[in-house]
Each structure stands twice: as structure tokens, then as C-alpha cells.
C-alpha positions in Angstrom: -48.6 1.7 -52.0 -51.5 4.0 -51.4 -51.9 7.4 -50.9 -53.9 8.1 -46.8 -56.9 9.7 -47.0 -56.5 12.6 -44.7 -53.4 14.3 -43.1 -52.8 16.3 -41.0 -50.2 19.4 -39.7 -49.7 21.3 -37.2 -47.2 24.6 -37.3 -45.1 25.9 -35.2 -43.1 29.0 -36.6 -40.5 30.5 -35.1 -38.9 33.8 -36.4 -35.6 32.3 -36.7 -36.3 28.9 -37.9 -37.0 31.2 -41.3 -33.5 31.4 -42.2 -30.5 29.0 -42.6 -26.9 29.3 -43.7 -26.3 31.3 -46.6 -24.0 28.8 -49.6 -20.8 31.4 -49.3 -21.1 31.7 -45.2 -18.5 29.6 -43.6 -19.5 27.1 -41.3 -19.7 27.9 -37.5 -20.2 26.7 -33.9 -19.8 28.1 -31.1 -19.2 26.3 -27.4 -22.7 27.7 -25.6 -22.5 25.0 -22.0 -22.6 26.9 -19.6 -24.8 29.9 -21.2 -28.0 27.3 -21.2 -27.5 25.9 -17.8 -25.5 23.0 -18.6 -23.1 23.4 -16.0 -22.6 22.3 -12.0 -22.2 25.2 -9.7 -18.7 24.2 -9.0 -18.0 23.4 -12.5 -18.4 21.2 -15.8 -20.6 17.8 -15.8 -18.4 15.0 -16.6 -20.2 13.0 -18.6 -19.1 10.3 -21.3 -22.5 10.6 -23.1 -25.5 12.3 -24.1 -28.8 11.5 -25.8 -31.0 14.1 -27.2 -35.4 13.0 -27.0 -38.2 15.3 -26.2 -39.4 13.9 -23.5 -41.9 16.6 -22.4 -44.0 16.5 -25.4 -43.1 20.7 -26.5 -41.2 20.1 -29.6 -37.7 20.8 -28.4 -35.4 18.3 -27.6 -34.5 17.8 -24.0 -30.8 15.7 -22.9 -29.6 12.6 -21.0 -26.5 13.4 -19.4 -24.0 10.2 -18.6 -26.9 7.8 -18.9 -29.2 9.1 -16.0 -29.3 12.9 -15.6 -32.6 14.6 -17.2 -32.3 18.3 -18.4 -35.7 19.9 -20.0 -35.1 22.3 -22.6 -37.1 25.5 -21.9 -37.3 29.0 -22.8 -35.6 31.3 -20.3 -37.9 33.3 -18.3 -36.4 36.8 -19.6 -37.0 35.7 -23.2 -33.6 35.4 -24.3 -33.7 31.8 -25.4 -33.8 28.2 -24.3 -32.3 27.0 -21.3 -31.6 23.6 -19.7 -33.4 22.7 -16.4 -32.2 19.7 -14.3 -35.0 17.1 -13.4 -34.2 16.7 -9.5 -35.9 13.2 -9.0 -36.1 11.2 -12.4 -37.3 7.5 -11.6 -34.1 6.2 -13.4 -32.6 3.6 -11.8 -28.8 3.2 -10.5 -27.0 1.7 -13.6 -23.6 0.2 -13.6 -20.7 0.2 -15.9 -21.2 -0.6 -19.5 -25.3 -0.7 -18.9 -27.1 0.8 -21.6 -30.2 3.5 -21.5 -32.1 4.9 -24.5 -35.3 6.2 -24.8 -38.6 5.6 -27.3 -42.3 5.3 -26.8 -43.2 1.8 -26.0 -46.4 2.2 -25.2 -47.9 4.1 -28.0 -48.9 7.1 -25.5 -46.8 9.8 -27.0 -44.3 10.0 -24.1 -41.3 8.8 -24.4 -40.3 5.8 -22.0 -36.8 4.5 -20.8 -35.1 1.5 -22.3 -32.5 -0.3 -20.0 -30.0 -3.5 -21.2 -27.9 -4.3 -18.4 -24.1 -5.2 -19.3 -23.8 -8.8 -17.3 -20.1 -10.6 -17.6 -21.2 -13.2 -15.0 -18.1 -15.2 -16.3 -15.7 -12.4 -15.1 -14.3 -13.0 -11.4 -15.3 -9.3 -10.4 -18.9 -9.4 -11.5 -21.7 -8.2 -9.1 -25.4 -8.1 -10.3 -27.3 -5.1 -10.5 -28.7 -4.0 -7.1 -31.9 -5.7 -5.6 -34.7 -3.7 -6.3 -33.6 -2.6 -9.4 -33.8 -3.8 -13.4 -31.9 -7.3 -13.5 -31.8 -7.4 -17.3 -33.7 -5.8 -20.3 -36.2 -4.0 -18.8 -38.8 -0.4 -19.5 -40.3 2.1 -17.3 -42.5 4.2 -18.5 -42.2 7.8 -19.5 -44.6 10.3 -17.5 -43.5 12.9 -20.0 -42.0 15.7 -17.1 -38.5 14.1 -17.0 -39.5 11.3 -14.8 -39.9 8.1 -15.4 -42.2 5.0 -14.1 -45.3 5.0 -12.4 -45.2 4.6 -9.4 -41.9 6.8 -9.6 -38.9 4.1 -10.2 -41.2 1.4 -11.1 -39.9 -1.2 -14.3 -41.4 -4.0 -16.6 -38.4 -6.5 -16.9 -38.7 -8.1 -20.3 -38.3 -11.8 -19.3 -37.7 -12.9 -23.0 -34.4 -11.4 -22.6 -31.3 -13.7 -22.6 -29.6 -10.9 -21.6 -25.7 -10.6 -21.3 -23.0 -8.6 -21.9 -24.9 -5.7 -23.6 -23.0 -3.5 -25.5 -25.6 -2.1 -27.9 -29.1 -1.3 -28.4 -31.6 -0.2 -31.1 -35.4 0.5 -31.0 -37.9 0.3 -34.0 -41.0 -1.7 -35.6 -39.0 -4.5 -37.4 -42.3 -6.3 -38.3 -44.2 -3.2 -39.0 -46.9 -3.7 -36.7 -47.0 -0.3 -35.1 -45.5 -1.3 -32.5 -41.6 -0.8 -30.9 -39.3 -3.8 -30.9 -36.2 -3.7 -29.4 -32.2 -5.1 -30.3 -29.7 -6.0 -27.8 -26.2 -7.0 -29.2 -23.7 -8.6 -26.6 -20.4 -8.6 -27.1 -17.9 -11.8 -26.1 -19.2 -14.3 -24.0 -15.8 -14.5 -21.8 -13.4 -11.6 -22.9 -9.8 -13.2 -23.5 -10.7 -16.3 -23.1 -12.3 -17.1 -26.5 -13.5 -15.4 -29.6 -17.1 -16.6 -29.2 -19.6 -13.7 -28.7 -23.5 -14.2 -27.3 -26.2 -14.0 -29.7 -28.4 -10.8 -30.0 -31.8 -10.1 -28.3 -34.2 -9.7 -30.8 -37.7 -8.9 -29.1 -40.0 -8.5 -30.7 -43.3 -6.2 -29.2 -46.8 -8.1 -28.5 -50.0 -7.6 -26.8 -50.4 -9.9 -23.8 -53.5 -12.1 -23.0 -54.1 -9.5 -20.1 -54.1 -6.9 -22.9 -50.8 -5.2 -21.7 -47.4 -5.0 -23.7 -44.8 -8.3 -23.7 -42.1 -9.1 -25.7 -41.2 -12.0 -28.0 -37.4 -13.3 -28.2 -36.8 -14.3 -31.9 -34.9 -17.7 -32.3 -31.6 -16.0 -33.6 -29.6 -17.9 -36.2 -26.8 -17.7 -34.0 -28.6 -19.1 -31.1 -26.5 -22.5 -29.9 -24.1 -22.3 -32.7 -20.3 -22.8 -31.8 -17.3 -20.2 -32.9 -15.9 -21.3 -36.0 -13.0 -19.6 -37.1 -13.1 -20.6 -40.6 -16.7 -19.4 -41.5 -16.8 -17.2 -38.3 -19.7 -18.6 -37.6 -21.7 -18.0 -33.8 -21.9 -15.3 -32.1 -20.2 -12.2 -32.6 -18.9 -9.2 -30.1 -21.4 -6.6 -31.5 -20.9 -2.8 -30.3 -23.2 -1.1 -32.6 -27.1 -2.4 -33.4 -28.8 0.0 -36.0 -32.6 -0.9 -37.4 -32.7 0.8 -41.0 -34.2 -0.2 -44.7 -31.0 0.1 -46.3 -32.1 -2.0 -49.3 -35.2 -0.3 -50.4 -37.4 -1.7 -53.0 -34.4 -4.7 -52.7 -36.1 -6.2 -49.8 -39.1 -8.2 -49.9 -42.3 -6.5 -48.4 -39.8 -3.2 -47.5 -38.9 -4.7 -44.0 -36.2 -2.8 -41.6 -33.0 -4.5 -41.6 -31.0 -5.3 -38.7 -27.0 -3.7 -39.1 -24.7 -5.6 -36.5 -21.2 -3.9 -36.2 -18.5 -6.3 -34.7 -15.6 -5.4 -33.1 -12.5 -7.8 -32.5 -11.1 -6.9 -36.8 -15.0 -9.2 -37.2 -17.0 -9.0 -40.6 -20.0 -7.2 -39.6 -23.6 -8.4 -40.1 -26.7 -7.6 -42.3 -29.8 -9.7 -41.2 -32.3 -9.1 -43.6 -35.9 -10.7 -43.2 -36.1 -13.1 -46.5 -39.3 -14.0 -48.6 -39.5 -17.1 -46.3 -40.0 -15.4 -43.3 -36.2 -16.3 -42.2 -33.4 -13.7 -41.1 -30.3 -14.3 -43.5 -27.1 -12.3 -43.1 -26.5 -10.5 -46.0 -23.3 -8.2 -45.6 -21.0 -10.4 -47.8 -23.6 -10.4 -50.8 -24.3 -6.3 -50.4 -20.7 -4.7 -49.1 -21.1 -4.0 -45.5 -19.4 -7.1 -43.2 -15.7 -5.4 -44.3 -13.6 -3.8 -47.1 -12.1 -5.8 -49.7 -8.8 -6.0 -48.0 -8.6 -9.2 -45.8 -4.7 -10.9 -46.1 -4.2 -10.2 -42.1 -0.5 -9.3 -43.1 1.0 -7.1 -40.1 3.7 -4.7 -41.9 6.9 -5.3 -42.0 8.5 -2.8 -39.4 6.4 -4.5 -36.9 7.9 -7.6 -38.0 11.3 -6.3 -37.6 10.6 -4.5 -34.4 9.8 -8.3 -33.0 13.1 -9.9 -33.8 14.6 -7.6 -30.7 11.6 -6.9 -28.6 9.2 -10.2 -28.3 5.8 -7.8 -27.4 5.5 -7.0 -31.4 6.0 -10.5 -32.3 2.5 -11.2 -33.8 1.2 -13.9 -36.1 -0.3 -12.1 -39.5 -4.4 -12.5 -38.6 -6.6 -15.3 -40.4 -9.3 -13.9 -42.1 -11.9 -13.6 -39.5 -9.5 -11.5 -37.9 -8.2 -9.4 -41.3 -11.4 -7.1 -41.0 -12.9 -3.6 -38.6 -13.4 -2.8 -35.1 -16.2 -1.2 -35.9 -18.0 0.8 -33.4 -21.2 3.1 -35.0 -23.3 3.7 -38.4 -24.7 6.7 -39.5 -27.5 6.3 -42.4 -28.4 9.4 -45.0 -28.1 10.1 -49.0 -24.9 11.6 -49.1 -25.0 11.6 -52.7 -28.2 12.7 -53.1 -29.9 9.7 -55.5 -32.4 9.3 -53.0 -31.0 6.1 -52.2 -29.6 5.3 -48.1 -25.8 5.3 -48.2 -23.8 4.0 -44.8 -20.9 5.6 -42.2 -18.9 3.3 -40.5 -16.7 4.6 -37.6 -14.0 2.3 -37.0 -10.7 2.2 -34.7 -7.4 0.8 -36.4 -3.9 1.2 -34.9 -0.5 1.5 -37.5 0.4 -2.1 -36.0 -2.5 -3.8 -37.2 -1.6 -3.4 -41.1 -3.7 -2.5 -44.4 -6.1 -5.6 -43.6 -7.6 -3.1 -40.1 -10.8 -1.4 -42.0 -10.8 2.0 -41.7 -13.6 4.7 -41.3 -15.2 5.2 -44.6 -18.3 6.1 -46.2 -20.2 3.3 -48.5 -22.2 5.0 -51.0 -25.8 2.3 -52.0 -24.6 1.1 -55.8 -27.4 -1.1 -57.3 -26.0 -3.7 -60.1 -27.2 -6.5 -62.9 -26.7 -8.6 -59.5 -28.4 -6.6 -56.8 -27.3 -3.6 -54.2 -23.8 -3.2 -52.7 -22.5 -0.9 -50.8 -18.8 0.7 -52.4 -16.2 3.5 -51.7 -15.9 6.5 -53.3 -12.2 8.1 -53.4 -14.4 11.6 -53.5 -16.3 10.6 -49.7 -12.9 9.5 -48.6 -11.7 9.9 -44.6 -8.6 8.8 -44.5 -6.7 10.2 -42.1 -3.4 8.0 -42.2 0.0 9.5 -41.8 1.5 10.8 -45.0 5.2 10.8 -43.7 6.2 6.6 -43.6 8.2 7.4 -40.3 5.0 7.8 -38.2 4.2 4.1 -37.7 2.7 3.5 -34.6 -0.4 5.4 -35.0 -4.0 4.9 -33.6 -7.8 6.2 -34.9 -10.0 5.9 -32.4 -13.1 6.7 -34.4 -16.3 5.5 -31.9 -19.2 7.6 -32.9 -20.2 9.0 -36.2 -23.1 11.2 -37.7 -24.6 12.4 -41.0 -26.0 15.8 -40.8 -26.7 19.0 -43.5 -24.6 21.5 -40.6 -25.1 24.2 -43.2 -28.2 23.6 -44.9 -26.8 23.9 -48.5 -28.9 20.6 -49.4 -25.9 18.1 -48.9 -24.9 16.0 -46.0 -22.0 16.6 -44.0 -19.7 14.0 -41.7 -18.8 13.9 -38.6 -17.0 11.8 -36.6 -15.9 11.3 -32.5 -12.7 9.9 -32.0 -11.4 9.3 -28.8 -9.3 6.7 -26.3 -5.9 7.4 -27.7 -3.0 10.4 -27.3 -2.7 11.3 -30.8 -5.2 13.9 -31.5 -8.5 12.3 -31.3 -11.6 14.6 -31.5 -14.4 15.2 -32.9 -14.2 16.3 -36.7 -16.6 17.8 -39.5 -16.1 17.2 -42.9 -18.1 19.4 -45.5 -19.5 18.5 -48.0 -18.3 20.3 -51.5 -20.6 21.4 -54.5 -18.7 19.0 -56.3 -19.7 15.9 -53.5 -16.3 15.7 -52.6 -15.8 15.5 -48.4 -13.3 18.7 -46.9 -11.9 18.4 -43.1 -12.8 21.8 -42.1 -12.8 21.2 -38.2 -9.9 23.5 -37.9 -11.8 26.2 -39.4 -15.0 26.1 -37.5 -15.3 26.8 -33.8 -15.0 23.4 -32.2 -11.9 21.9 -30.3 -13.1 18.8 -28.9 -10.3 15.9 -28.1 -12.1 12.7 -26.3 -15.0 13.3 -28.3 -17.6 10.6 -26.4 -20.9 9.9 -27.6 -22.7 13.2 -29.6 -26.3 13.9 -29.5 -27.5 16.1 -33.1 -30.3 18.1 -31.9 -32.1 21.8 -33.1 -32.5 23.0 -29.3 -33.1 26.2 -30.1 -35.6 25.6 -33.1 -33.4 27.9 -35.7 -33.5 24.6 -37.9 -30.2 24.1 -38.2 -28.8 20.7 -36.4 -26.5 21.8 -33.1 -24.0 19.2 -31.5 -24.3 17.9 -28.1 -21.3 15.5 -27.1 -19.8 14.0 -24.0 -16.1 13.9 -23.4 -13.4 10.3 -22.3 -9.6 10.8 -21.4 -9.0 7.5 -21.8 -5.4 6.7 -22.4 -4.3 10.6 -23.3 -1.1 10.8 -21.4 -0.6 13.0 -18.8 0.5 16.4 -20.4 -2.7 16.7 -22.9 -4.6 15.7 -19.5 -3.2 19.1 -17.5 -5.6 21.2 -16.7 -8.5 19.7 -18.6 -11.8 17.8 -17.0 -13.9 15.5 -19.3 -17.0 17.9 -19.7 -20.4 17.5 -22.1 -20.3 20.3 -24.2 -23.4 21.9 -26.5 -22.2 23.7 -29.6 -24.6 26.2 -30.9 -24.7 26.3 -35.1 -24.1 29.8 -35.3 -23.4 29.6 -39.0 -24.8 32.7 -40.8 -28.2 32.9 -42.1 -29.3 34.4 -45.2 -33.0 34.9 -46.7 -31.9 32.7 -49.7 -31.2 30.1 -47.3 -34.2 28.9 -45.0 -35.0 25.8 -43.1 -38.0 23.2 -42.6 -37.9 21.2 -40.0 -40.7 18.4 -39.8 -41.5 15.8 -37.1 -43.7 13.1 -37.7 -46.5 11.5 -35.6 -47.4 7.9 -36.1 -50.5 6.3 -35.3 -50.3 2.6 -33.5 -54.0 1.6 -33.8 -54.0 2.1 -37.6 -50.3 0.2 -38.1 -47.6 3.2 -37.4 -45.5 3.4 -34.5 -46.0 6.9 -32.4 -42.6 8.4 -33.2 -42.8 7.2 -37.0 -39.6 5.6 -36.3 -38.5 4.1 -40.3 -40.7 6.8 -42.2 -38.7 7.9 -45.1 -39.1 11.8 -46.4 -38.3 12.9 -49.5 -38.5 17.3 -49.7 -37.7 18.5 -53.3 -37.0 22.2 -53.1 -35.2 24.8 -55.7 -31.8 25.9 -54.2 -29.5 28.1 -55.8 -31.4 27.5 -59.0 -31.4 23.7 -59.0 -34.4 21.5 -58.1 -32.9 19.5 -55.3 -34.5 16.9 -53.7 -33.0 15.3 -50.1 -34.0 12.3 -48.6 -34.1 11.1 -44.8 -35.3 8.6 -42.6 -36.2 8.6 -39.2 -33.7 6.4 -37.2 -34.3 5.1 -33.8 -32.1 4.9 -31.1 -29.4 3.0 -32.0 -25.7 2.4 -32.8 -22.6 1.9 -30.0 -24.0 1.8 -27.0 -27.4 3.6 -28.3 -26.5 6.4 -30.0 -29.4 8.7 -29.6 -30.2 11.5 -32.1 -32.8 14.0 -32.2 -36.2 12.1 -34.2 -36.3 16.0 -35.9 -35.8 16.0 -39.8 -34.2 19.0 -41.3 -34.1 20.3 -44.8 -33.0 23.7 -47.0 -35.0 25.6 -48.4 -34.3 28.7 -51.0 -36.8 31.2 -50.9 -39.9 29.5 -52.3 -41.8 26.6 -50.3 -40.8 23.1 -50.5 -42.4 21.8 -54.3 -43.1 18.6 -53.0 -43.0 17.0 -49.6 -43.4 13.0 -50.2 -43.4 10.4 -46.6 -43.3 6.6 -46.4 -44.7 5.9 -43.8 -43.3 2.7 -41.9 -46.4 0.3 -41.7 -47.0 -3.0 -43.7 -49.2 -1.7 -46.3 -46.5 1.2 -47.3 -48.9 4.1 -46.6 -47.5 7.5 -48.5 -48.8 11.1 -48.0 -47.4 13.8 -50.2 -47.7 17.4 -49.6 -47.0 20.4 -51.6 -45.8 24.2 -51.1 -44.8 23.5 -47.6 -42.8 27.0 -46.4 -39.9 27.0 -44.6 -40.6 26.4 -40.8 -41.1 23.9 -37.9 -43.9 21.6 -39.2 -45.4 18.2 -37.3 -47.2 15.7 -39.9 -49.7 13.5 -38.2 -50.6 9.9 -39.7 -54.3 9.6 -40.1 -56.0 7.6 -42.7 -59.3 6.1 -42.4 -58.4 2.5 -43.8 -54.8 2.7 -42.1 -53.1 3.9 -44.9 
């Protein structure tokens, strides 16, 4: 590991990024939509999802509305704000249901360019391919960094490495540390109630052509041509959430990202992990994360004895590829503050489906005599299951999770986005207590979200403290929680009080490709240790890529608390091969951009 050379930083201060929430203020959002221009004239935007980027270059995160609708955050012309302005023509193409968008610098220019997997069932009777014309499978245009995208306008590099298929996640960062973007695609079942068999991911790895432009590599997959097995579950599995992280630390040769593949259909998950060899191994049994310890497959016993009159419930108890989580999203932070990357899982599980269903839970990083694993804590616990034993058909519908400090006390908070099911499914906040345990306090707080669909966390109006962007499904609510309600993207405002004891840096960092660090600094770690209520505290983040179900897009923004003196020490691993670290002190509270430079690359 060596120190670079030179650094540099750039400032931008804002007035009210100086102060955060105070320890005794209560936590509080409040529902600002249609206030900042996020609303139709004759009404809400439906929209299922929303990713949060800065796609103008400014600083302030801009949205992507239901996959194709570009809003630029600005400051309002009578300088009471920010404001949301609709990009008219963007370049995006027409996607179907189930395709997937995200957005990341591929190119290395600074300006973020669109990513676009294409959801192809080709073995369902009803399929129709994507419109001439238009992206027919993994494909990129490029970002001309005013909301629009390709050049000329609509124009797209397919990535013919691509297998392609039913796409169902994507993720974006430099697996080989090259300085350079690669790309995921996980696929869900090859041929949905038919067979169990899933298609292999899309690794791709970024290169530079013979021509001198950008191509991608497809990795040969250790799933590739290998059959379902349903006593080692071996092949391919339906994957709904892709995230690229170091979860493993100094536990993984040369410090390589990790690839996190979250399988639905009760699956274990999957946690490829590049080996000394230069071989992708799954890892998840050996370290925690494929599924909880709980794996019988038993079906309770009122099911069992609803099925002697009523043949639907009669249900064989599930084999052990089948005893595990439909799990959906992953959120990465230190929740416990060791400095070491612990793991959400969103999940959904039904009251039918028995113990063996893994539930949303929090796995906290544990290292032992025989390596890292990831464990419960009963303190982090989200359980949620009915108390009263009569409630038995139940469902948690837990898609979309996210670790965040909402209150800036120096301790990470949970949230999770539940939705597809009648019985009260929304999006929830548990805080974090001084003693680490996790409180529900959504009640409490200023949000009332059922359907919650895909969330964005961004700071859109630079006050450092992370605001909640989210889209909105009805899917399966019955008809009386449906009256007089439209599925509507919502922005909540963190409106929790500030206090001068309480202030906020917020840091972005800026990679350099040429010298081995990707542009947006995707996989940097940051370590900030700061005095805060009269304890040296020190938080760590990374910055994750695009990435999750369905590409779960999160601002690339870091935020930390502050008391009232400057940050002691500011320490950054940078994500390139050689491990490059820069460490500042007496940083002050404010919004701060760190620019890679080193003369040797690091």
C-alpha cells in the first residue's frame, strides 16, 4: 500500500450543509414532490423506480424516473432551492418490460453514460424482441452530460459478448481493477415454470479494442453449460440482485471486488470471489451469505391440515435447495462500526412457506480462527413476524433495502421497501440506538409509503443529510387500500433538525483511468474519524456502483457527522491494483470532491 504523491480537493460549501441533526432531535421527513417539480400538470408520475446519478457534472444528483424520464436538479430561479427540470428529448431508447437501465461512466470522460440489459424470455409463447432500431441486448450510449444520451442523439454500442437473457439484475464496477468499468448481468430462469434451471450471468469484463475504442470481454462463468442439479443446486440460478463489493477485505487475495448473486426461487445465494489462481469460486457457504442456518423445508403444520379439506395447500415440505430466501437486494455499510463491511438482505417470505423461508436480516462481518462469516445479531434484528399465532397466512414483501446515517449521529440506519402484497407493505426506517440495537420508528417520522418500489438515497439539496427518493407498485393490494390512491414517485426531504454540535461532510471522489482508478472511484473505501458527543468515532463507507434488484441506483455521495471540530483524519483506498491510499487531516464539515492524482499511479 502506498501513500499518492499529490492530492487534490476542491470545495464547495454551502451554508446549510454546515449543520446536521442534533443526537436528541427526532428523526424527520417530509413529502416535498410536487414543491421541486416532480409532478405532471394533471397529476403524480407513476413510476415503479427511480435512480439518483449526476449526470450534468454540478454536484447534485439529478433522477431517472420509471427507467427513462431525466429530471436535472437545479437551483430555482427565485433562489429558494433546488428544483427538478424535465429533459424533453433524452436519447433513451424505448425499453420493454423487465429491461434494465442504470447509469456509470464507461468511457472514462466524467459524464455519466447509460447501461441497458434487455429482459429476453425467447422461450415464452408471448415474447417479442425489442424494436428494430433499437438495443437488442446489453448495450451503452454515451452520456453527453445535459440529460441526453448518445451521440448522434439515440445512438448505442451493443456489447456483442453478451449472452444475454432474461435480465433481471445489473451491477457496474472495475472487478479487475484496471481503471476501467465492467459490467454484471444476472438472468433469472431460463423457462419460468417449466424447470428450475436459471442462465448463467454476464460477466464482461471492459477492454481497449485493436481500433483503440472500448469492447467487452465475456468471462467463461463456472456455471456456463452446467446442468440443474437439485442435490448440489448446481447451474444456473434465477439471480434478482448483482452487487460488486470487497466484502472480505484483507481476506481476499490481492483486495479484488467480489461478485454477490442474490437468488430467488427459496435458492442459496452466491459469493464469487476471484481465488489466488485466477479462478472465480463461490464462496457463500464457507463465509455466511448463500442462506440462514435453517434449511429442513418443513411447511407448518396448519398448512398441512388446511390440505386434508382443501387440495391448493397440499404441498410437499421443500428439499434443501428449496429450504432457503427469495432474496431480492443488498445493502453494504459498517453498521457496527469496526470498520469492517457488514451485509442487508431484503427478502420476501409468505406464513405458508414455514421457518426454512429466510427472512430480511442484517449479517454483521465476524472474522474467526477459520476465516470471515457473516452472522446475526438478535440486537440488528428485523423481524417483523406476527406475534399472535392466529395470523398465519402472512406475507413480507421486502424488495429493496438501504444503509444510510438518516440522522447523522455517526451510526447507520435501515431501511427497507416492501411491496406486492395487502398486508401493510411500505417502506420502513429502523434507527439505529446508542446502544447498536435497531428501533422501527417509521410511524414516528413523516413517511407513509405502502408499495414502496425501488428508492434512490440522494442529498438533492446539498444540506448533507441523505433524502429518499422512491417509486411506488400496487401490485396485488386489494381493492379497498387501492381507492383513491395512484402509484406516484415521491421525494422526501430530511428535514430532521440541525444543531451546531451536529455538522455534515459530504465527499465525492474522482478517479483517474490513465493512472489505474475508474472516474467515479467506484470500490474506494473511506474511513473519517471525527469526535462526536465526546467519543472519537470513526465510520467507514464504500462507494457502491449501481447495483442490486434490478439496479438499484444510489447516489455515488459519501456522508459523514461531524461534532464541531474538523474531521481528525480522513483516510481513502482507492480501488486500483496497487492499493493507492491518500489520508487527509482537519477536513471541516462541508461538501468536499477528492481528486486521484499520483505521479507513479498511486
Amino acid at each position: 500500500m502506498h501513500c499518492c504523491q499529490r492530492f487534490a480537493v476542491s470545495i464547495c460549501a454551502l451554508a446549510s450543509a454546515f449543520a446536521c441533526a442534533a443526537a436528541q432531535a427526532q428523526l424527520r421527513f417530509v413529502d416535498v414532490t410536487a414543491s421541486v417539480g416532480l409532478e405532471d400538470s394533471d397529476g403524480p408520475i407513476g413510476a415503479g423506480h427511480v435512480a439518483a446519478v449526476d449526470l450534468d457534472g454540478d454536484g447534485f444528483d439529478d433522477l431517472v424516473v420509471g427507467r427513462s424520464r431525466v429530471f436535472l436538479n437545479r437551483p430555482a430561479e427565485d433562489g429558494s432551492g433546488r428544483v427538478f427540470v424535465e429533459v424533453v428529448q433524452t436519447g433513451l431508447p424505448e425499453l420493454g418490460r423487465g429491461d434494465l437501465i442504470v447509469f456509470a461512466d464507461v468511457d472514462g470522460d466524467g459524464i455519466p453514460d447509460a447501461i441497458l440489459a434487455r429482459y429476453l424470455d425467447v422461450h415464452n409463447e408471448r415474447f417479442e424482441p425489442p424494436a428494430e432500431g433499437t438495443p437488442q441486448r446489453v448495450a451503452w450510449l454515451k452520456g453527453n452530460g445535459d440529460g441526453t444520451f448518445g451521440s448522434p442523439l439515440g445512438s448505442f454500442h451493443e456489447i456483442e459478448a453478451a449472452r444475454g437473457g432474461t435480465a433481471c439484475a445489473i451491477a457496474v464496477g472495475d472487478l479487475d481493477l484496471d481503471g476501467r468499468l465492467d459490467i454484471v448481468v444476472g438472468h433469472w430462469y431460463e423457462h419460468y415454470g417449466r424447470s428450475f434451471a436459471g442462465l448463467p450471468s454476464d460477466v464482461l469484463l471492459q477492454r481497449v479494442g485493436d481500433d483503440g475504442g472500448i469492447t467487452f470481454e465475456r468471462v467463461a462463468w463456472p456455471t456456463d453449460g452446467v446442468e440443474f442439479d437439485p442435490e448440489t443446486d448446481a447451474g444456473g440460478r434465477p439471480t434478482y440482485g448483482v452487487v460488486i463489493a470487497d466484502l472480505l477485505g484483507d481476506a481476499a487475495p490481492g483486495n479484488h471486488p467480489q461478485i454477490l448473486e442474490l437468488n430467488y426461487g427459496r435458492r442459496w445465494n452466491r459469493h464469487w470471489m476471484l481465488d489466488s489462481g485466477g479462478e472465480w469460486r463461490d464462496v457463500a457457504p464457507e463465509v455466511g451469505l448463500d442462506g440462514d442456518e435453517i434449511r429442513h423445508g418443513r411447511h407448518p403444520e396448519w398448512l398441512k391440515e388446511r390440505a386434508k379439506t382443501d387440495p391448493r395447500f397440499d404441498r410437499s415440505d421443500e428439499r434443501p435447495f428449496r429450504a432457503n430466501g427469495n432474496t431480492f437486494d443488498a445493502a453494504i455499510g459498517d453498521i457496527t462500526g469496526d470498520g469492517r463491511f457488514d451485509v442487508l438482505l431484503t427478502e420476501i417470505t409468505h406464513g405458508w412457506a414455514g421457518e426454512s423461508s429466510d427472512p430480511t436480516r442484517v449479517l454483521v462481518r465476524t472474522d474467526t480462527d477459520a476465516g470471515p462469516r457473516f452472522v446475526e445479531r438478535d440486537s440488528l434484528s428485523l423481524d417483523r413476524s406476527p406475534r399472535d399465532p392466529t395470523i398465519q397466512s402472512w406475507n413480507q414483501g421486502d424488495i429493496y433495502g438501504a444503509l444510510a446515517d438518516f440522522d447523522l449521529d455517526g451510526r447507520l440506519d435501515v431501511m427497507v421497501c416492501s411491496s406486492d402484497y395487502p398486508d401493510n407493505q411500505r417502506l420502513r426506517i429502523w434507527r439505529q440506538q446508542d446502544d447498536g440495537s435497531l428501533v422501527d420508528v417509521t410511524s414516528w417520522i413523516g413517511i407513509d409509503h405502502i408499495g414502496a418500489g425501488q428508492p434512490a438515497l440522494l442529498d438533492f439539496d446539498g444540506s448533507g443529510r441523505p433524502d429518499i427518493a422512491v417509486g411506488q407498485s400496487f401490485n396485488r393490494l386489494n381493492a379497498a387500500q387501492r381507492a383513491g390512491r395512484t402509484p406516484r414517485l415521491r421525494l422526501f426531504q430530511n428535514a430532521t433538525p440541525q444543531s451546531a454540535d451536529r455538522r455534515a461532510l459530504s465527499l465525492r471522489l474522482e478517479g483517474d483511468p490513465g493512472r489505474g482508478v475508474n472516474r467515479p472511484a467506484i470500490g474506494a473505501v473511506v474511513r473519517v474519524t471525527a469526535e462526536i458527543d465526546g467519543r472519537s468515532v470513526t465510520q467507514t463507507r464504500m462507494v457502491v456502483g449501481p447495483g442490486g434488484h434490478q439496479g438499484k441506483q444510489q447516489s455515488l455521495e459519501l456522508h459523514f457527522a461531524l461534532g464541531p471540530d474538523p474531521a481528525e483524519r480522513v483516510e481513502i483506498r482507492w480501488p486500483d491494483a496497487s492499493g493507492s491510499v491518500t489520508v487527509l487531516t482537519g477536513v471541516d464539515a462541508g461538501r468536499h470532491t477528492v481528486r486521484f492524482e499520483s505521479d507513479e499511479g498511486g
